[in-house]
C-alpha positions as CSV (number, residue, x, y, z in Angstrom):
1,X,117.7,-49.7,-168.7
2,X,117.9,-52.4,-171.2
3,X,119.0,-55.8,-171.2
4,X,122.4,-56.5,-172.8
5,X,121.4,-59.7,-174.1
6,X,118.2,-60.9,-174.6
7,X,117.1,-64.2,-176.5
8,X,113.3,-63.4,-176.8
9,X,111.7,-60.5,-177.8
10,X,108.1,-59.0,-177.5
11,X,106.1,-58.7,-180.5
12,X,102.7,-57.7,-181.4
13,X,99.7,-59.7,-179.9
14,X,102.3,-61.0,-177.3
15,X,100.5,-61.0,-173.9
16,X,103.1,-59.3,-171.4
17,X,103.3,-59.6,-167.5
18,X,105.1,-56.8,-166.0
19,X,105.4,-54.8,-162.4
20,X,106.0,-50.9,-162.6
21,X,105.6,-48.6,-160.3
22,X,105.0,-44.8,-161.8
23,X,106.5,-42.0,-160.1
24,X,106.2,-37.5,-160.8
25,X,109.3,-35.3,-161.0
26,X,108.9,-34.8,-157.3
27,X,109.1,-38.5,-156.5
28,X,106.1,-38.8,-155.4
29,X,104.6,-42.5,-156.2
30,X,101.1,-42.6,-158.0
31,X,100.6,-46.4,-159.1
32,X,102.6,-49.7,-158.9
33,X,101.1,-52.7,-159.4
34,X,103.6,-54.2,-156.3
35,X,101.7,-52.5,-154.3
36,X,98.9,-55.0,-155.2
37,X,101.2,-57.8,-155.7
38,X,99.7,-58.7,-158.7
39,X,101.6,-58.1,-162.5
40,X,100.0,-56.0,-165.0
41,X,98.9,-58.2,-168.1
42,X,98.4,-56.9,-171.3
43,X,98.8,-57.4,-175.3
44,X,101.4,-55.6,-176.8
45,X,100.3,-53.5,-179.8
46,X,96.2,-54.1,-179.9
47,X,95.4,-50.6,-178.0
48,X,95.0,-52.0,-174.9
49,X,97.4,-49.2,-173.7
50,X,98.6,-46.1,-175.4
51,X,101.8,-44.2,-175.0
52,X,102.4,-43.3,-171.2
53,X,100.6,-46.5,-169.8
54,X,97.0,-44.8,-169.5
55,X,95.6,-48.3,-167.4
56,X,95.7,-47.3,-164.0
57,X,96.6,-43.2,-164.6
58,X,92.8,-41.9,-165.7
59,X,92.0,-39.3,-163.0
60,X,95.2,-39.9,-160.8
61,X,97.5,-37.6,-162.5
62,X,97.1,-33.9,-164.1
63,X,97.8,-33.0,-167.5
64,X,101.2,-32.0,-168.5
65,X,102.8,-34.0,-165.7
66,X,106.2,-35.8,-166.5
67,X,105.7,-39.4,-166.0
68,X,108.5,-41.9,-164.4
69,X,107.5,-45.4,-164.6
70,X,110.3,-48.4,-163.6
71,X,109.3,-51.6,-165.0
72,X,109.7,-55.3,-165.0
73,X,108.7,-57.8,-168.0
74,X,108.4,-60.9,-166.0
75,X,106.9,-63.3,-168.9
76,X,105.7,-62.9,-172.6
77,X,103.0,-65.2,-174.0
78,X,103.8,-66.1,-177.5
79,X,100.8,-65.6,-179.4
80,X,101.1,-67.3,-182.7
81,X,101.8,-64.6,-185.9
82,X,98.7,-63.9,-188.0
């Protein structure tokens, strides 16, 4: 779900503190970084992460499975434009 109305937006290089939790079709949970009640920080756009959130899924999930995640943006860091 997206917000409606949102004054700030992420960009590139922005450092980003979210919670998700990551779920299979089944339902069954697989990762969630509430479950260590600590965010997950990363920079948007400098391959850090690649399309389906690979930090925290290497070796916990099979190939081919359809992913679920729920997630949270809690803060963005402004990092100045280059």
């Amino acid at each position: 779900r997206r917000p409606e109305a949102c004054g700030v937006r992420s960009r590139r290089g922005d450092l980003l503190h979210m919670h998700y939790t990551g779920h299979l079709e089944d339902g069954s949970q697989f990762d969630s970084s509430l479950s260590r009640d600590q965010p997950f920080v990363f920079s948007l756009g400098t391959g850090q992460v690649i399309k389906g959130w690979d930090q925290g899924l290497l070796g916990r999930v099979q190939g081919g499975a359809v992913l679920i995640f729920e997630v949270e943006l809690l803060k963005i860091e402004r990092r100045p434009e280059l």
